[in-house]
C-alpha positions, -999 to +999 in steps of 0.1 A: -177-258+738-183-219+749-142-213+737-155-230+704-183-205+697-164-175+705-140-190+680-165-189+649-177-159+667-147-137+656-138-157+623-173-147+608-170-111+621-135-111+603-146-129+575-175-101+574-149-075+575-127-087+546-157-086+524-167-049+533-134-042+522-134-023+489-112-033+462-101-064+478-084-095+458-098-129+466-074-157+461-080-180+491-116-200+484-137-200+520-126-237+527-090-223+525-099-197+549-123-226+569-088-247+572-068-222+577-087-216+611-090-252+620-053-259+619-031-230+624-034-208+655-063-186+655-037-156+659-019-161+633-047-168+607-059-132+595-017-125+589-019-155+565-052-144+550-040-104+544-010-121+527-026-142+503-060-120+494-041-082+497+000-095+494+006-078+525+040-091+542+030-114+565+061-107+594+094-124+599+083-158+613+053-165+580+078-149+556+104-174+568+075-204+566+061-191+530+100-189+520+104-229+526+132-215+551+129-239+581+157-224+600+152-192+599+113-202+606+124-220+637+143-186+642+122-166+643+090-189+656+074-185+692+063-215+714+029-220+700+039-214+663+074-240+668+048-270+673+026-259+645+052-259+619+038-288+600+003-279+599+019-246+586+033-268+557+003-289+554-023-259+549+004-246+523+006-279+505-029-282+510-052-252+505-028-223+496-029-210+459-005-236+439+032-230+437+050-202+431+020-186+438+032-165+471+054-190+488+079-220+483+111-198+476+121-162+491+117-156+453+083-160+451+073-146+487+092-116+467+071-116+438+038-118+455+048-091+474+055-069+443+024-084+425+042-105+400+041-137+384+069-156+391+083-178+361+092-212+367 
């Protein structure tokens, strides 16, 4: 119970922080954000949130999960994130902006990196 406090603890201080940020670009909704918390590991969280809201690149092991590239994800993955891959794919599916929108090819990771719409 005490680990679960500290928990929403730190997500409403970062939360807190992304909103004192000037200029930012909201695209994940706050029940994005809320499920992003309650299903992928708590360390990787603000990596996928940077990448979505500010299109910052998200490392090796997300680029290779936002790029629908499960080998290289598997690659690339630690311990922990290996046995979260599918919640990694359900939040995606899920509560991530719709397709191309920043993942589902290395085309569109590429694009949302640069800003751009991606044509489909």
């Amino acid at each position: 119970m005490k680990i679960k406090a500290v928990e929403e603890h730190w997500h409403d201080k970062f939360i807190d922080y992304l909103e004192e940020q000037e200029g930012m670009d909201y695209q994940l909704p706050q029940h994005s954000i809320d499920k992003a918390y309650e299903l992928l590991p708590d360390y990787m969280v603000g990596a996928v949130i940077r990448y979505f809201n500010n299109h910052l690149p998200p490392g090796d092991f997300l680029t290779a999960v936002f790029s629908n590239d499960l080998m290289e994800a598997v690659g690339r993955a630690d311990d922990i994130n290996k046995r979260y891959l599918p919640e990694y794919i359900m939040w995606l599916y899920n509560y991530a902006p719709g397709r191309p929108n920043g993942w589902g090819s290395p085309e569109a990771v590429k694009a949302w990196l640069m800003h751009e719409e991606e044509t489909v």
